[in-house]
C-alpha positions in Angstrom: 51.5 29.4 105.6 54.5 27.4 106.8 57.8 29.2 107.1 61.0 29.1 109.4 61.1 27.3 112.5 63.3 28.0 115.2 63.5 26.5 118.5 64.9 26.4 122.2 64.8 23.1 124.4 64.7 23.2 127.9 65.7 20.2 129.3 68.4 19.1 131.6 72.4 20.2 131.0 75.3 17.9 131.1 78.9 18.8 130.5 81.7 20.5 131.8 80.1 23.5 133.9 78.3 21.0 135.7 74.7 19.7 135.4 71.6 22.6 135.7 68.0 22.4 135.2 67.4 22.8 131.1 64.2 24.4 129.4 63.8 23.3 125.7 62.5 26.1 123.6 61.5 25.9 120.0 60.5 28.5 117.9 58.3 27.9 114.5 57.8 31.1 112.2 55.4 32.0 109.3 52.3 29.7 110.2 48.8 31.0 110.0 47.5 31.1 114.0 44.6 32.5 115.9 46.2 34.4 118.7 45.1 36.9 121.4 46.9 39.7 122.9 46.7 39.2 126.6 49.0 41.0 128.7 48.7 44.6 130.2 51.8 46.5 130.6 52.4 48.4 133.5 54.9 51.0 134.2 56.7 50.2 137.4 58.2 52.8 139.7 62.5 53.5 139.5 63.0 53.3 143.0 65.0 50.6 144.8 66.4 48.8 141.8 70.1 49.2 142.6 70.9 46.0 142.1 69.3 45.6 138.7 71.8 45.8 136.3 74.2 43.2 138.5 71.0 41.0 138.4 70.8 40.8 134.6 74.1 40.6 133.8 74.1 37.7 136.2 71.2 36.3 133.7 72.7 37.2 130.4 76.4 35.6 131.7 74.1 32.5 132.7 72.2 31.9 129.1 74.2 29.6 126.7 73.1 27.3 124.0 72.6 24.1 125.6 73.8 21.0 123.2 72.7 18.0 125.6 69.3 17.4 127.7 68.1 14.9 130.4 64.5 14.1 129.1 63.8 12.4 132.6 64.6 15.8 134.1 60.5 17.1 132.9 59.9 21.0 133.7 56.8 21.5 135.8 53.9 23.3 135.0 54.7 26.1 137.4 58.1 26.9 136.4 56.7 26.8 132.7 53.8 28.9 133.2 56.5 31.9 135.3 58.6 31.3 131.7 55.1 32.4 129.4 54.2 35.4 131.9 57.7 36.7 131.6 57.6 35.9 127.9 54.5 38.4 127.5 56.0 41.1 129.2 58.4 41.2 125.9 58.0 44.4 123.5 55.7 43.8 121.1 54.6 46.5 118.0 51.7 48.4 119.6 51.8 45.7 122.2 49.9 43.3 119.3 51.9 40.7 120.7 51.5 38.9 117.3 52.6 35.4 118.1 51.3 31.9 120.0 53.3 29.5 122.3 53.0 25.8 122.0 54.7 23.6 124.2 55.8 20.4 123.0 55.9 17.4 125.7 54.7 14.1 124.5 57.6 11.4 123.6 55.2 11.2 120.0 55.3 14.5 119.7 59.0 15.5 120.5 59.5 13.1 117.9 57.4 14.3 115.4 59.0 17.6 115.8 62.5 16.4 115.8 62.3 15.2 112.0 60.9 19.1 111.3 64.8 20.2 112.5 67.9 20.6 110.5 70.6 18.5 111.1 70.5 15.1 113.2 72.4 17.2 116.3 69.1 19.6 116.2 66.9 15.9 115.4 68.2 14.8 118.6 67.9 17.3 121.0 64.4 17.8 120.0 63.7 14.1 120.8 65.7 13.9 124.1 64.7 17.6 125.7 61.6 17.0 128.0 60.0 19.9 126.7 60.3 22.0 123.1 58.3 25.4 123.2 57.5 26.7 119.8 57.1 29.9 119.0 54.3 30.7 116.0 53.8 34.5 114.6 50.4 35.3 113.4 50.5 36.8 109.8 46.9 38.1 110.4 47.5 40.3 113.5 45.1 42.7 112.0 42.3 40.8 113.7 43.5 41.5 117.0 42.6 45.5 116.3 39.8 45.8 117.9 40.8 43.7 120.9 43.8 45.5 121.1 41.6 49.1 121.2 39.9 47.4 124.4 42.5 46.5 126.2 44.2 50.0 125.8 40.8 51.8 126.3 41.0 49.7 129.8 43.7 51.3 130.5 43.3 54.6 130.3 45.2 55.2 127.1 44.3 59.0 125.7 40.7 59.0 123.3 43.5 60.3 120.5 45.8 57.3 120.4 43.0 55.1 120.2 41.6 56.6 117.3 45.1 56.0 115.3 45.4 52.7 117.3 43.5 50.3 114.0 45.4 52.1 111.6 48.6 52.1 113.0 48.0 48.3 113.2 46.8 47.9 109.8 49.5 50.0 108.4 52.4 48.0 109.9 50.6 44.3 110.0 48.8 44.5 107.1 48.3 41.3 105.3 49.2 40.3 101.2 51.2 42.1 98.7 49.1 44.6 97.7 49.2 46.0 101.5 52.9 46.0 101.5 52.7 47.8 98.0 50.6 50.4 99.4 52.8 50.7 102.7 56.3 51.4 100.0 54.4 53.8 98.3 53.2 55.8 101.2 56.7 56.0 103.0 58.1 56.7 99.5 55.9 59.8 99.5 56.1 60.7 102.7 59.9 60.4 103.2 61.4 63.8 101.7 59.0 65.3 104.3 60.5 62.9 107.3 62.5 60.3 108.1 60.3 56.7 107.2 61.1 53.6 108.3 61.5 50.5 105.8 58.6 48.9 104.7 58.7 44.7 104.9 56.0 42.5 104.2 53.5 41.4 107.3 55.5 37.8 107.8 58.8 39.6 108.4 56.9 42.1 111.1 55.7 39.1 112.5 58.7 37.4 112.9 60.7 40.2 114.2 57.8 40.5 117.5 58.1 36.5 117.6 62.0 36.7 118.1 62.0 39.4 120.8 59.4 37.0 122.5 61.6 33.6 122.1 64.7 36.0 123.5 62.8 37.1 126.6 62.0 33.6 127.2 65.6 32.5 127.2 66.3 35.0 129.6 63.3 33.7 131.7 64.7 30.4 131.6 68.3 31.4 132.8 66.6 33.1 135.2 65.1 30.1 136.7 68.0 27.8 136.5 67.0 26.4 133.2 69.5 25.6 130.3 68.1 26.2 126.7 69.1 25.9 123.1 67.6 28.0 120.0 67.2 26.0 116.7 65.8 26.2 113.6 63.9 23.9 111.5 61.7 23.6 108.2 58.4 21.5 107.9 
């Protein structure tokens, strides 16, 4: 299944506020993946993080969409693999993380990808960034269940939670029409009792934990000095 695209390049900027380090992002929507969920979360002590909220404000002021890159500026493996450890810390549904990163390097393939993007400004971009990193949800997440149950059993997560754990999954990932049939009517029979969320198909779930990954790895790259643009595209 081939949906929406949307992308970031990181790459190199040029224009009037000078010329910075860019990161081309890219981020692709609605094909079928294999994916794992692979990062831990830890919760991390309050103390001694005064300067916090200066430090990401410094970070959101620095992200802007980026319209021109250098592709001999490349982005080095290092830098790019900081980006991807940061991008799993995003929040995920259940921590699923239901999604897969591809990077796009090659001059063949930046230029394969380029004709996937609307508009020849997008086309462009795509071909000239050194590096396009798309961003693929999984519209099967349910296989990650039991991988998911291991992880959290690993970390000490109550007997109780892991027992709902599949379910919860299943219930809010669930695959096909009849699922999301099934979802409607429970939350329709559930909701004079208490408040229900809306019910969407598993592709929009799947987007929606795909976006807050592709925003936390625009961050990342600000972070790091890179310039980035999203985008959106169709193949």
């Amino acid at each position: 299944r081939v949906g929406v695209r949307v992308g970031v390049r990181v790459g190199v900027r040029v224009g009037d506020h000078g010329t910075m380090r860019a990161a081309a992002l890219g981020v692709r929507v609605g094909l079928r993946i294999r994916v794992r969920a692979s990062t831990k979360l830890r919760y991390c002590s309050s103390g001694g993080d005064e300067g916090l909220p200066a430090a990401f404000e410094a970070v959101v002021q620095r992200r802007r969409s980026v319209m021109h890159f250098d592709e001999t500026k490349a982005v080095d493996d290092a830098t790019l693999q900081q980006l991807i450890a940061w991008t799993q810390r995003a929040p995920s549904s259940f921590n699923v993380q239901p999604y897969k990163i591809v990077a796009v390097r090659s001059e063949a393939a930046r230029e394969a990808l380029a004709a996937c993007m609307t508009g020849p400004a997008n086309e462009r971009r795509v071909a000239t960034a050194p590096l396009t990193t798309v961003f693929l949800a999984d519209l099967e997440a349910t296989r990650l269940a039991d991988q998911l149950v291991a992880m959290a059993k690993e970390d000490g997560t109550p007997p109780e939670y892991l027992a709902r754990l599949p379910l919860m999954v299943s219930y809010f990932a669930g695959e096909g029409l009849l699922a999301t049939r099934l979802k409607q009517a429970s939350a329709h029979l559930l909701s004079p009792l208490r408040p229900m969320p809306s019910v969407t198909a598993a592709d929009a779930w799947a987007f929606k934990n795909a976006a807050l990954a592709a925003q936390t790895y625009l961050l990342g790259a600000a972070a790091l000095g890179l310039a980035a643009a999203p985008m959106e595209g169709q193949c």
